[in-house]
N, C-alpha and C positions, 0 to 999 in steps of 0.2 A: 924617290922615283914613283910617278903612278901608274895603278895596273887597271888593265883592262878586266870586266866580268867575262867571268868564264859563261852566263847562263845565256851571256848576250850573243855569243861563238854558238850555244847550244842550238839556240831558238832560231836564229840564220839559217843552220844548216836543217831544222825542222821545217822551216816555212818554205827553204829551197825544195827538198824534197816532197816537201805537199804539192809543191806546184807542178813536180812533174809526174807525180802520182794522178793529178787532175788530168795532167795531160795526155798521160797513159789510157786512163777510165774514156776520156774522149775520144780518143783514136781508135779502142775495140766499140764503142756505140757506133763511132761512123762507118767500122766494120759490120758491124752486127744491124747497123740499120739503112741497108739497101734495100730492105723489104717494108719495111718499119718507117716510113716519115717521123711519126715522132722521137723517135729512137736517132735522127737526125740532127731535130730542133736542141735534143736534151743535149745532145753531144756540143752543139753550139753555144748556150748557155754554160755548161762547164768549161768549155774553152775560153771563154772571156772571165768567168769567174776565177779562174785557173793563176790568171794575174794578178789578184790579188795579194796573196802569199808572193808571189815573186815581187812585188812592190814593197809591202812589207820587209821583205829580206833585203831589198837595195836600202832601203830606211835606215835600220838596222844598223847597214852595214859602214851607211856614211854616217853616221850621227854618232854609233858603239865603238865600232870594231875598229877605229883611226888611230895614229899612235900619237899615244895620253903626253910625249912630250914636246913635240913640236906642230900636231895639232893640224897637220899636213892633210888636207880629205879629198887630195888631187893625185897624192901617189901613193901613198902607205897603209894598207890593210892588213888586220889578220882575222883568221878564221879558222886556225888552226883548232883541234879538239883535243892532240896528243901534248898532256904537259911535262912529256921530257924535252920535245922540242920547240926553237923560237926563231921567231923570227925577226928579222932587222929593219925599219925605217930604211925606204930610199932615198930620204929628204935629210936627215940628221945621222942616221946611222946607228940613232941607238936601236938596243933590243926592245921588242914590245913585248913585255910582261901582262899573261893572266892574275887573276886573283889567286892562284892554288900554285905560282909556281915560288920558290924559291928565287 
């Protein structure tokens, strides 16, 4: 049976949350810059930068994270971090195995 990388689970959910850490950083500049124009412009650059990492994570996530037996990349994801738990293929049904579980 093949198993999915655990560091490919890792870095999805690193790049998810960079992107809404960007998104965050953007929202108090456009707070903090109603006095500030530039403070505006910057907010706007990181909001499109922001996408990035969230692009990256969809990549990731169809290409890594699919399940290694049926290869399905229209219904079956995992993303999971906890390896006591698994989860199932909706297409085939099997379990999708990380690298670290049993």
């Amino acid at each position: 049976m093949q198993r999915l990388k655990r560091k490919h689970a890792k870095l999805f959910w690193a790049l998810f949350w960079v992107f809404w850490g960007l998104e965050g950083a953007a929202w108090a500049l456009r707070l903090a810059g109603e006095e500030h124009p530039w403070l505006l412009a910057a907010a706007s650059w990181i909001t499109i930068l922001a996408f990035l990492p969230l692009l990256g994570a969809g990549v990731i996530w169809r290409r890594r994270l699919q399940c290694p037996n049926c290869h399905d990349r229209e219904r079956s994801g995992s993303v999971r971090l906890n390896p006591k738990k698994t989860d199932c293929c909706k297409s085939c049904g099997q379990p999708i195995l990380f690298d670290d579980q049993i």
